[in-house]
NUKE-265355 format. One line per 2 residues: number of its first residue (from 1); their letters; for each residue x, y, z of C-alpha. Coordinates in steps of 0.5 Angstrom, whole numbers. Example, Ala and Ser with C-alpha at 12.3 -4.5 7.8 and 13.67 -1.06 7.14 Angstrom:
BEGIN
1> AS> 25 -9 16  27 -2 14
END
This chain:
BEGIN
1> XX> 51 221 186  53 220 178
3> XX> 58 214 176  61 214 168
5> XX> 66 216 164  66 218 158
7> XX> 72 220 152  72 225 146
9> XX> 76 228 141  79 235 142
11> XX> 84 235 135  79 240 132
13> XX> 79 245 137  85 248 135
15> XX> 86 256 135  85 259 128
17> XX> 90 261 124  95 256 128
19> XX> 98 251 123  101 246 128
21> XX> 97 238 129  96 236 135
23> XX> 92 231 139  88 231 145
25> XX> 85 226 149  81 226 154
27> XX> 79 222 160  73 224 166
29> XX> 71 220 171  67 223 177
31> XX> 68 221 185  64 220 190
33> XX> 66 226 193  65 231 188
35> XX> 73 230 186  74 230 178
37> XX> 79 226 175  80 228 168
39> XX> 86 227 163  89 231 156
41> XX> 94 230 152  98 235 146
43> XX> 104 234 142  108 240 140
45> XX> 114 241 137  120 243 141
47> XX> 125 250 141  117 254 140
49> XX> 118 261 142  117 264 149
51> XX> 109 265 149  106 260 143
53> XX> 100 257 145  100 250 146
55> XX> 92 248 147  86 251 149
57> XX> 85 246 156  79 250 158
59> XX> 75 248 152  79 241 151
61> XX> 77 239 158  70 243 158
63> XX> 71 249 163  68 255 163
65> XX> 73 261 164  70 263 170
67> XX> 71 256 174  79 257 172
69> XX> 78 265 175  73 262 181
71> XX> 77 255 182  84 260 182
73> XX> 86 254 177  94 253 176
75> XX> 100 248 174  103 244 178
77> XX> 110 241 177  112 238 182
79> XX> 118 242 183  121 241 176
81> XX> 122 246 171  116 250 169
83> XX> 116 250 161  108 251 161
85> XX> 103 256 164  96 258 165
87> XX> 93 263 161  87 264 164
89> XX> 84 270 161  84 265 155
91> XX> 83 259 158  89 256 153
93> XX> 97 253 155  102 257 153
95> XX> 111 255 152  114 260 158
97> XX> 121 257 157  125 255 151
99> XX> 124 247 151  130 243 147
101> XX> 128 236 147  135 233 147
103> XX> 137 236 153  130 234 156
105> XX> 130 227 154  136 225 150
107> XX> 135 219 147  129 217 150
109> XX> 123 217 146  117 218 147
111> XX> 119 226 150  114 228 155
113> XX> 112 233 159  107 231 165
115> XX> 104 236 171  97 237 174
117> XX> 91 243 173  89 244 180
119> XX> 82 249 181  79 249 188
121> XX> 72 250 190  71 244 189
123> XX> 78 242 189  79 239 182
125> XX> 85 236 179  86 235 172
127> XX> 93 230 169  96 233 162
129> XX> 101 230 158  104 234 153
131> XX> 109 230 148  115 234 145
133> XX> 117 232 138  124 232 135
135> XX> 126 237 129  131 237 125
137> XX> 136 242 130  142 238 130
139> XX> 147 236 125  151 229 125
141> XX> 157 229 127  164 226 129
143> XX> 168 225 135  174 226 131
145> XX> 175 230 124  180 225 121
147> XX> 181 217 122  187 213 120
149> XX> 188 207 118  195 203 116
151> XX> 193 196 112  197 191 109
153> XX> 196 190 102  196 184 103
155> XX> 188 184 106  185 180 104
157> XX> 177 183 99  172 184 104
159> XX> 176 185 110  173 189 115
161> XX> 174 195 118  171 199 123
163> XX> 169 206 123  166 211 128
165> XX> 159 213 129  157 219 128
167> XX> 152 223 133  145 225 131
169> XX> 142 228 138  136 228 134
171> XX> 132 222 133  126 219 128
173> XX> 127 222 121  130 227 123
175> XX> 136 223 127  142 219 123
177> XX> 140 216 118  146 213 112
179> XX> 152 214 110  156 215 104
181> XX> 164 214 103  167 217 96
183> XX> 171 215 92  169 208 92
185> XX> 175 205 88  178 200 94
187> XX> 173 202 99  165 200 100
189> XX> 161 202 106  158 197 111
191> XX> 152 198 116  150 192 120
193> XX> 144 194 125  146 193 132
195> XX> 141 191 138  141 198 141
197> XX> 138 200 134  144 204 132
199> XX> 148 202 126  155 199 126
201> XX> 159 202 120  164 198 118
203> XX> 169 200 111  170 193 107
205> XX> 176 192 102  173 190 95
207> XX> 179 191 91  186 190 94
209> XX> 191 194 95  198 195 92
211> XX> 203 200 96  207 200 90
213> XX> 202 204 86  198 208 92
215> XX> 202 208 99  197 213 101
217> XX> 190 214 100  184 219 102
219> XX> 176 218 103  171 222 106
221> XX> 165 219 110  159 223 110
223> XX> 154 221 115  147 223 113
225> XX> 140 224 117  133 225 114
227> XX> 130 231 116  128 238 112
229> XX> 133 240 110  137 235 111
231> XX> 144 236 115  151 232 114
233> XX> 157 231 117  164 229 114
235> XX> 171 226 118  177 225 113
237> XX> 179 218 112  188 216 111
239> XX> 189 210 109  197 208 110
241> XX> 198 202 106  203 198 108
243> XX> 205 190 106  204 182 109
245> XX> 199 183 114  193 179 111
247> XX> 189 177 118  185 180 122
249> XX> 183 180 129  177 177 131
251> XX> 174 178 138  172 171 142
253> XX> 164 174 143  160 179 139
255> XX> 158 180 145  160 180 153
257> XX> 156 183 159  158 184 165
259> XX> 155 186 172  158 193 176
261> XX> 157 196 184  154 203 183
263> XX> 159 204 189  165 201 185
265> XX> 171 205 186  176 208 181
267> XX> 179 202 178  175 196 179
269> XX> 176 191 174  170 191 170
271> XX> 170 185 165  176 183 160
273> XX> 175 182 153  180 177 148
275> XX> 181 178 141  186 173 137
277> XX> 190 174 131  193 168 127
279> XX> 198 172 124  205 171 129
281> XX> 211 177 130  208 184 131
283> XX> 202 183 125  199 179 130
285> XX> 200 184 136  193 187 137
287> XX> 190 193 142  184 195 144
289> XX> 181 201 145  174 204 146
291> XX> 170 206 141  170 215 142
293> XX> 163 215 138  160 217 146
295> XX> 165 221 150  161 220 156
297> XX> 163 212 155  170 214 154
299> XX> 171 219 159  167 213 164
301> XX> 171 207 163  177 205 159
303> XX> 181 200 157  187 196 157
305> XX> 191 196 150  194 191 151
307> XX> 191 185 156  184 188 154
309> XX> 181 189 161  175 194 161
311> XX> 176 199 168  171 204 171
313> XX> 175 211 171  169 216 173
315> XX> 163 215 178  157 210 177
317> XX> 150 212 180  144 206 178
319> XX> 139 213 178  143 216 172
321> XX> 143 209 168  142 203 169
323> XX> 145 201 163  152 202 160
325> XX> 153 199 152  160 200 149
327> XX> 163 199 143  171 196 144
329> XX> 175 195 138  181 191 136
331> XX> 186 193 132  193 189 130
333> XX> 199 193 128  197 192 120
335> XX> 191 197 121  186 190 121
337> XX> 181 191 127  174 188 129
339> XX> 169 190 134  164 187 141
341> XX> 160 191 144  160 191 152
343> XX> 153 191 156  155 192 164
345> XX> 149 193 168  149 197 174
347> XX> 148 194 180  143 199 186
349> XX> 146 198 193  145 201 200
351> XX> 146 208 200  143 211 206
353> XX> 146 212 212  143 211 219
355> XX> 141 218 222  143 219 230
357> XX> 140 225 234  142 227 241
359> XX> 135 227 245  138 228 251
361> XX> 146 228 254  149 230 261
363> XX> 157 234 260  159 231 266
365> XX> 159 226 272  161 224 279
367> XX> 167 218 279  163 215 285
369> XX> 157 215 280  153 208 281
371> XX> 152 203 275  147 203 269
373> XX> 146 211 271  144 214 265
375> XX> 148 218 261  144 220 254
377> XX> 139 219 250  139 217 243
379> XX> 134 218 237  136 213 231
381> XX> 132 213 224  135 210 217
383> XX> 129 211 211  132 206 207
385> XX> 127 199 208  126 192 210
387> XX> 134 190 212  138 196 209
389> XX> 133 200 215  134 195 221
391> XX> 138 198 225  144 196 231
393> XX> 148 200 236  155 199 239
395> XX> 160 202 243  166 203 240
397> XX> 172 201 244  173 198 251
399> XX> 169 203 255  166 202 261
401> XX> 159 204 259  152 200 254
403> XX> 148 202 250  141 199 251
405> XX> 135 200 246  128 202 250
407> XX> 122 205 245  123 203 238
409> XX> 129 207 234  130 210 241
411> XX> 137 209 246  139 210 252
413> XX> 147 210 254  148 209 261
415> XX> 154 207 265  157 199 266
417> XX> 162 199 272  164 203 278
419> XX> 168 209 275  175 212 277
421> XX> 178 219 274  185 218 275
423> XX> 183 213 271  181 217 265
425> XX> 178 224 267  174 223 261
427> XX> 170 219 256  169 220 248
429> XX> 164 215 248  163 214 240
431> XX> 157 210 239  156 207 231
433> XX> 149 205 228  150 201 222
435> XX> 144 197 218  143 191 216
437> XX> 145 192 208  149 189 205
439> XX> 154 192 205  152 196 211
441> XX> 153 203 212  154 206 219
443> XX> 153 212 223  157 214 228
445> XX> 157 220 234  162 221 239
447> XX> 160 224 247  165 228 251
449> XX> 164 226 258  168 229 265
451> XX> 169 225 270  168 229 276
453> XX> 174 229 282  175 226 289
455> XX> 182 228 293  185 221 293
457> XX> 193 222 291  199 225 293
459> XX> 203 230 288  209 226 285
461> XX> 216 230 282  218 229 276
463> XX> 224 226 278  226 222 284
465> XX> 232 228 286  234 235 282
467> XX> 241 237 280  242 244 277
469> XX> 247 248 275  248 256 276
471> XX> 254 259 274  258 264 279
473> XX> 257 272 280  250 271 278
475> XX> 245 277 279  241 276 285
477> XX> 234 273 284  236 269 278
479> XX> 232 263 276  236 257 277
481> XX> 231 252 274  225 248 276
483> XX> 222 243 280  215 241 277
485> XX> 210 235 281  204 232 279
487> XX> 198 231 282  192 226 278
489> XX> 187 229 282  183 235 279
491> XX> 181 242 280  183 244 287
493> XX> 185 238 288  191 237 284
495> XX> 193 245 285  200 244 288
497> XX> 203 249 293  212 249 293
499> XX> 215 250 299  222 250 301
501> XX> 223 245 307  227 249 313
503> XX> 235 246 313  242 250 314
505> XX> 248 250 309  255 252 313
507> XX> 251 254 319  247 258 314
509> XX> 239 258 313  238 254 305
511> XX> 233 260 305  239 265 305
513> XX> 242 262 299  236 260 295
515> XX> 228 261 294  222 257 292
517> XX> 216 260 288  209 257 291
519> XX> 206 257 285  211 255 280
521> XX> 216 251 282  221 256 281
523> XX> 227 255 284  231 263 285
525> XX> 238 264 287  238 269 293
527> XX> 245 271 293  251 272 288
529> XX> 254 266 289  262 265 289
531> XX> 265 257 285  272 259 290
533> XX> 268 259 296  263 254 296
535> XX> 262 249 290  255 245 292
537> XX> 249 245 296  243 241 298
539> XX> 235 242 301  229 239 300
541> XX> 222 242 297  216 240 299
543> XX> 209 239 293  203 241 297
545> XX> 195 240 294  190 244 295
547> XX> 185 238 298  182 238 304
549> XX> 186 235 308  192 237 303
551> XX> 197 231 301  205 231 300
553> XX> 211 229 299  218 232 298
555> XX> 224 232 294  231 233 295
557> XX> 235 239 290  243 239 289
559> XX> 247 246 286  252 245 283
561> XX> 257 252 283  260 253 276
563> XX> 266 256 274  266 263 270
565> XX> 273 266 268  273 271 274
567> XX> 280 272 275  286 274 271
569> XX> 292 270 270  297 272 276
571> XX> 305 272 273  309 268 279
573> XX> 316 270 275  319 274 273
575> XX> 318 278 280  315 285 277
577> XX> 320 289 283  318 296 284
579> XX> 324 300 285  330 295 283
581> XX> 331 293 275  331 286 274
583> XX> 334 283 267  336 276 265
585> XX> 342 275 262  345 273 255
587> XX> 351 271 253  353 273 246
589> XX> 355 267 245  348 264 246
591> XX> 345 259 240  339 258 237
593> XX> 333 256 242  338 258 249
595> XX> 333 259 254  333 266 257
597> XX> 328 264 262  321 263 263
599> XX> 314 266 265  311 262 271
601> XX> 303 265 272  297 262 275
603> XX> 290 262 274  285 261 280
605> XX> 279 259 276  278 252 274
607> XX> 277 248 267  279 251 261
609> XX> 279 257 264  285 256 268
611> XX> 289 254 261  293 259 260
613> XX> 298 260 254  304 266 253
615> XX> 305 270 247  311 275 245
617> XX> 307 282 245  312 287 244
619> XX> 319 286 243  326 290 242
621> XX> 328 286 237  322 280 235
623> XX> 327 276 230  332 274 236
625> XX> 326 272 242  320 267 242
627> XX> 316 265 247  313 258 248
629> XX> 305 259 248  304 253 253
631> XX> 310 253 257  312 260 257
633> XX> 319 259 256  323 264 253
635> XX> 328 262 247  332 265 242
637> XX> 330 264 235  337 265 231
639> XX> 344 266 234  346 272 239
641> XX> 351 277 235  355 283 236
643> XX> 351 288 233  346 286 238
645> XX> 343 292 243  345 290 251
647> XX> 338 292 253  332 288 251
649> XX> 325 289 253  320 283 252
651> XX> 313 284 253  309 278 255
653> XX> 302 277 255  299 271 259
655> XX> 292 270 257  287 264 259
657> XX> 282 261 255  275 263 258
659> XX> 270 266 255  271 272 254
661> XX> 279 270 256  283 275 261
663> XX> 290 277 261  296 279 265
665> XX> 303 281 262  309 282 265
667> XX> 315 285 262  322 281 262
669> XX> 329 285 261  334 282 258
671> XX> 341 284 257  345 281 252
673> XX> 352 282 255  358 277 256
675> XX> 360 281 263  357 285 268
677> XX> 362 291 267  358 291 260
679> XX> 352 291 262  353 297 267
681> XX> 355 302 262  348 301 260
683> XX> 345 304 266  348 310 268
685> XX> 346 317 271  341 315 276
687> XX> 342 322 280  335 324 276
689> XX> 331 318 278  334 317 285
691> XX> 330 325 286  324 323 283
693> XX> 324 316 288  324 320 293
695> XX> 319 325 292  314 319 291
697> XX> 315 316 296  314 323 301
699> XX> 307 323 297  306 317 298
701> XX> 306 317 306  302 323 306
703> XX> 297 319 303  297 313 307
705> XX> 296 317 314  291 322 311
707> XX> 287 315 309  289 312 316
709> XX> 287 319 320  279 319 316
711> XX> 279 313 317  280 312 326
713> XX> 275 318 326  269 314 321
715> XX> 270 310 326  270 313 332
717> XX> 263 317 330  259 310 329
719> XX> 262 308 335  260 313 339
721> XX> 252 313 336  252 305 337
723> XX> 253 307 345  249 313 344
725> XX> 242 308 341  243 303 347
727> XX> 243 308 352  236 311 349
729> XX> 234 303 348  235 302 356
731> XX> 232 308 358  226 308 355
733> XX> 226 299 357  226 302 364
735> XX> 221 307 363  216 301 360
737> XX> 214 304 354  213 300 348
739> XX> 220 299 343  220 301 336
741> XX> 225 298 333  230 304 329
743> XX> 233 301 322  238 306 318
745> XX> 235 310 312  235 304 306
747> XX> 236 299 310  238 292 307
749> XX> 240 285 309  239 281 303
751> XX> 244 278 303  245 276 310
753> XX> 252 280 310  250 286 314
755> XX> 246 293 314  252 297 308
757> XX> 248 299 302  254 298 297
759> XX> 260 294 298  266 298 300
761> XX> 273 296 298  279 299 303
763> XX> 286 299 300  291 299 305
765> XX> 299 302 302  305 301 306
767> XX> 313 301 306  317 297 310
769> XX> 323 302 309  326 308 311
771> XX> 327 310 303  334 309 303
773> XX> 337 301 302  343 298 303
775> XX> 345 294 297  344 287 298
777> XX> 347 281 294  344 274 293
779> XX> 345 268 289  340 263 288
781> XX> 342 257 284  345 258 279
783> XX> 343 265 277  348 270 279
785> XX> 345 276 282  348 284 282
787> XX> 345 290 284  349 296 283
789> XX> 349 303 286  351 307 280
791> XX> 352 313 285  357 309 289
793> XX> 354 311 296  353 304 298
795> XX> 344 306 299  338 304 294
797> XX> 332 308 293  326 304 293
799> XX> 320 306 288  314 303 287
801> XX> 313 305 280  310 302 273
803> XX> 316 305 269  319 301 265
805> XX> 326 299 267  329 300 260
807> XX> 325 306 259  330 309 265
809> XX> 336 307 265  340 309 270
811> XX> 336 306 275  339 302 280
813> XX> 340 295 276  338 287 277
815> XX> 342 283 272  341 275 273
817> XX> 345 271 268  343 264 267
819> X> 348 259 266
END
């Protein structure tokens, strides 16, 4: 077994024909077990081409080409960016991707890359180094292209102004390395080193101003680094030369520090910084502003022009930096400015959440389980250290379970009292972690569990009692509404069946009228309802559970029957006779709004559907009658003159004001006249009509007795098969044979009313005259009343007809005159 060490130097072991410097070090140290430690280091400069040769390790670290081959020597990086290789035909390292120093390592110095040879066979590991040194690959520059001032020409010589610093991403020789400020007549520069090795440039005023002579004035700064060649970058200056200005601000500190969460949100107030002015009014005015040299900075933080506060406007994170060093400037209304520099450190904080693993849990658990029955099992971990990792769980919420810790980062949720399902049929169960940190961060992890179900409650209604509508004429089999219980218990046990409890309406089973469905609730009319004959009615529905043994309760339902507009309007007066000609008479001595008489009609619908009203459809002469649209008075509108016809005929609809409305009309005779022998020489020649009346009333006859004649003999022949099927029913009850019950073809009693498929509606016509009349006369209250026989024979034909009575005039006449 051999221990030492030993070190030499390798910077002459270079390949040949290679300009580059570089220097290795090299550290050995033999193991007790055979593992050799060694150690190399090169310097090579950055942005050297894809497959230059950074050293030959083989020969630095004295191996053989055939170890590397035998040993399967390779890099190892770690996981990072493999900017170097192996070539181990050639025992040397080699550049595999592009290496920019600046984007590698930014300002830090010095630039190193670090990775391990490893060869096996022994196994062996070797540490190398290799430094990165800047060239001269970026120019300086500045944020902005141009800076404005305004100053006084009342400033004062070696007043300060401050002017941005420009970025050289390069560093050494090669970075930023002086400026120049041309032309010089009123202006010098001034760099002061600052504690970060950077260079305040301030622009002095040497010689004072004089707006009068120059109100504007231009510079140009250059900033200058030391590399070859030797690179610059330039930004204009404008100088706005204004009057009375002659105090400059001035920060209370040149330096301020200030201390900041990496957590810290958006907004946090980071510190505050004060600068005065002795100057009063607006010259003693100052903003602030954050130096734009870095936009990082400017981008992170901003600043409060006017009260000087400092706020976080982007994201912290103590593993990118842990230092921020900002440049804050002030700046009065006269263009006077100072700066400070504020140093915040970044404060590192618990950023781990604890982790919660489900090892076990169960989906559901009987209400009658008995306490501390386990429920899951948890695994509970958080990689932070010390107090950040020390662990506590809870349950959130007031719910009858615990949790409980066994084995080390182990727990177990297990149930605390007696459960109940109607209580809750289940549980979310959220289970929260936290850590010991300040501040403490926490996990959470929520169980659904199902509470299993014990047949224990009735169904219950929604309400204690319905009330429906239906409107009438409804369609059989129509769904009125519907009736809804609730069970608390589960599954089949909360399962509830409706069933129509067994009453009578009228002597007439409930089940006649309506039906229940036992699975929804819903409640079907069975018959076509009639408002005009029954309005309301009452049952019982019965909620069954599927439990075993099964609960319930009952309810009580009330209908209520609503009106539809189903009847039209039945006009009372005037009567609308069938063979006399009625008129109302109107002297022409009659002024305006006479009453001429007045339409009576009914409705048998209730509500709106029963308001009627009257309007004037056709009339002989529409400028001489109205009619009342409430009252259904009929009135003159002007004066009755001479050259007004006898006959008048008025058509009246009657109208009710349901939904869609219905109507009636009747047709009113008027006769202007002052006497009755006047109006009779309107209505002559009746002979025509007294013929055609009589024939009508022929047919009319013969119609009815053919009707009555099929009519008996329909009946005779149902008669005798009724008496026919209960002969054969008797004969074969006395033979003992089995009854089979007979029912006509499409048989149906759905509405309880009897075997007819359809509905038949009969018509009965009948007169009660022998076609021939004696004229009667009669007065009723203060009418007069005349019917008058033109053909003198003292007799009236009465007809049942629709004509109109004016369109026939000699038929016989019915004159009422109103007084």
């Amino acid at each position: 077994m051999h221990w030492g060490c030993f070190c030499f130097d390798g910077a002459g072991n270079t390949t040949s024909g290679r300009t580059m410097r570089r220097q290795v070090l090299l550290f050995l140290s033999v193991l007790c077990l055979g593992y050799v430690l060694g150690q190399v280091s090169y310097s090579i400069p950055e942005e050297m081409s894809k497959g230059s040769v950074v050293g030959n390790i083989a020969h630095d670290l004295g191996l053989d080409l055939k170890r590397l081959k035998s040993g399967k020597a390779r890099v190892y990086t770690g996981g990072s960016v493999g900017y170097i290789g192996l070539n181990k035909e050639r025992g040397v390292l080699l550049i595999q991707e592009r290496i920019d120093r600046e984007a590698l390592c930014g300002e830090t110095t010095p630039c190193a890359l670090h990775f391990q040879l490893i060869l096996e066979n022994p196994m062996e590991l070797f540490r190398v180094t290799v430094e990165i040194t800047d060239i001269n690959d970026n120019t300086p520059s500045f944020t902005n292209k141009e800076k404005r001032f305004e100053i006084s020409e009342s400033a004062v010589i070696g007043s300060k102004f401050i002017i941005e610093k420009a970025v050289d991403s390069d560093i050494g020789m090669n970075g930023l390395q002086r400026y120049s400020l041309t032309p010089t007549d009123n202006f010098v520069l001034k760099l002061e080193n600052q504690a970060d090795g950077s260079k305040k440039v301030e622009m002095v005023l040497q010689k004072p101003l004089d707006r009068e002579k120059q109100e504007y004035i231009s510079l140009l700064l250059t900033a200058i680094d030391g590399g070859e060649p030797q690179m610059s970058g330039t930004m204009q200056i404008f100088v706005n030369v204004l009057d009375v200005n002659d105090n400059a601000p001035a920060f209370a500190k040149p330096l301020y520090r200030a201390k900041i969460l990496e957590n810290s949100p958006k907004g946090t107030s980071v510190t505050t910084v004060s600068a005065s002015d002795k100057d009063i009014g607006s010259n003693g005015e100052v903003s602030y502003l954050i130096s734009t040299s870095k936009r990082l900075l400017s981008e992170l933080f901003k600043i409060n022009s006017e009260t000087g506060e400092m706020i976080l406007n982007g994201e912290l994170d103590y593993e990118k930096a842990k230092i921020y060093q900002i440049d804050i400037e002030v700046v009065d209304s006269g263009g006077l400015s100072d700066s400070t520099k504020v140093i915040v450190d970044v404060i590192d904080i618990n950023d781990n959440n604890p982790h919660i693993n489900i090892v076990s849990k169960s989906e559901s658990i009987s209400e009658d389980s008995p306490p501390s029955t386990v429920i899951a099992m948890l695994s509970v971990n958080d990689p932070d250290s010390e107090n950040n990792g020390e662990v506590e769980c809870n349950i959130d919420g007031n719910i009858p379970f615990k949790i409980q810790s066994t084995l080390n980062g182990f727990y177990t949720l297990v149930t605390e009292v007696a459960l109940d399902r109607e209580i809750s049929s289940h549980y979310n169960i959220t289970v929260t972690c936290s850590d010991e940190g300040v501040p403490s961060l926490s996990s959470s992890v929520t169980l659904t569990l199902q509470i299993s179900d014990v047949n224990d409650n009735a169904p219950v209604f929604e309400r204690s009692s319905y009330e429906a509508y239906i409107v009438e004429n409804n369609t059989p089999g129509l769904s009125i509404f519907t009736v809804r219980a609730r069970d608390a218990d589960w599954n089949q046990n909360a399962r509830v069946s409706y069933i129509l409890e067994d009453s009578s309406v009228n002597g007439v089973p409930v089940s006649s009228y309506v039906s229940v469905s036992a699975d929804s609730g819903v409640i079907h009319a069975v018959r076509s309802f009639d408002y005009e004959q029954i309005k309301d009615f009452h049952f019982r529905v019965k909620a069954q559970d599927g439990g075993s043994p099964p609960l319930s309760s009952n309810v009580t339902v009330k209908i209520l029957i609503q009106d539809q507009n189903d009847n039209p309007p039945q006009v009372l007066y005037p009567v609308q006779t069938g063979g006399s000609l009625v008129a109302e008479m109107v002297p022409r001595s009659a002024d305006v709004s006479y009453l001429v008489t007045k339409v009576v009609a009914v409705d048998v619908d209730s509500g709106q559907n029963a308001w009627l009203s009257y309007k004037l459809q056709k009339a002989t002469d529409r400028a001489l009658f109205e009619v009342g649209v409430q009252n259904g008075e009929i009135r003159t509108i002007r004066q009755v003159t001479d050259k007004d016809a006898v006959k008048q005929r008025l058509t009246v609809i009657v109208e009710d004001n349901g939904q869609p409305s219905r109507s009636a009309t009747v047709i009113v005779n008027v006769a202007v006249a002052d006497s009755f022998p006047e109006v009779l020489s309107e209505f002559t020649d009746f002979t025509h009509d007294k013929e055609y009346n009589d024939n009508l009333t022929f047919y009319l006859v013969l119609a009815l007795a053919v009707v009555s004649f099929l009519f008996i003999t329909c009946l005779v022949v149902i008669i005798s098969v009724k008496i026919y099927r209960w002969r054969q029913s008797r004969i074969m009850f006395h033979s003992n044979l089995p009854v089979i019950p007979y029912y006509p073809p499409r048989y149906s009693d759905t509405l309880g009313t009897g075997t007819l498929q359809h509905v038949y509606n009969y018509e009965v016509c009948r007169t009660t005259d022998s076609r021939k009349s004696d004229c009667k006369f009669g007065t009723a209250g203060s009418q007069n009343v005349l019917i008058m026989d033109p053909s003198a024979t003292g007799t009236m034909q009465r007809i049942q007809s629709e004509k109109s009575i004016l369109d026939e005039p000699d038929s016989p006449l019915e004159v009422r005159k109103l007084f």
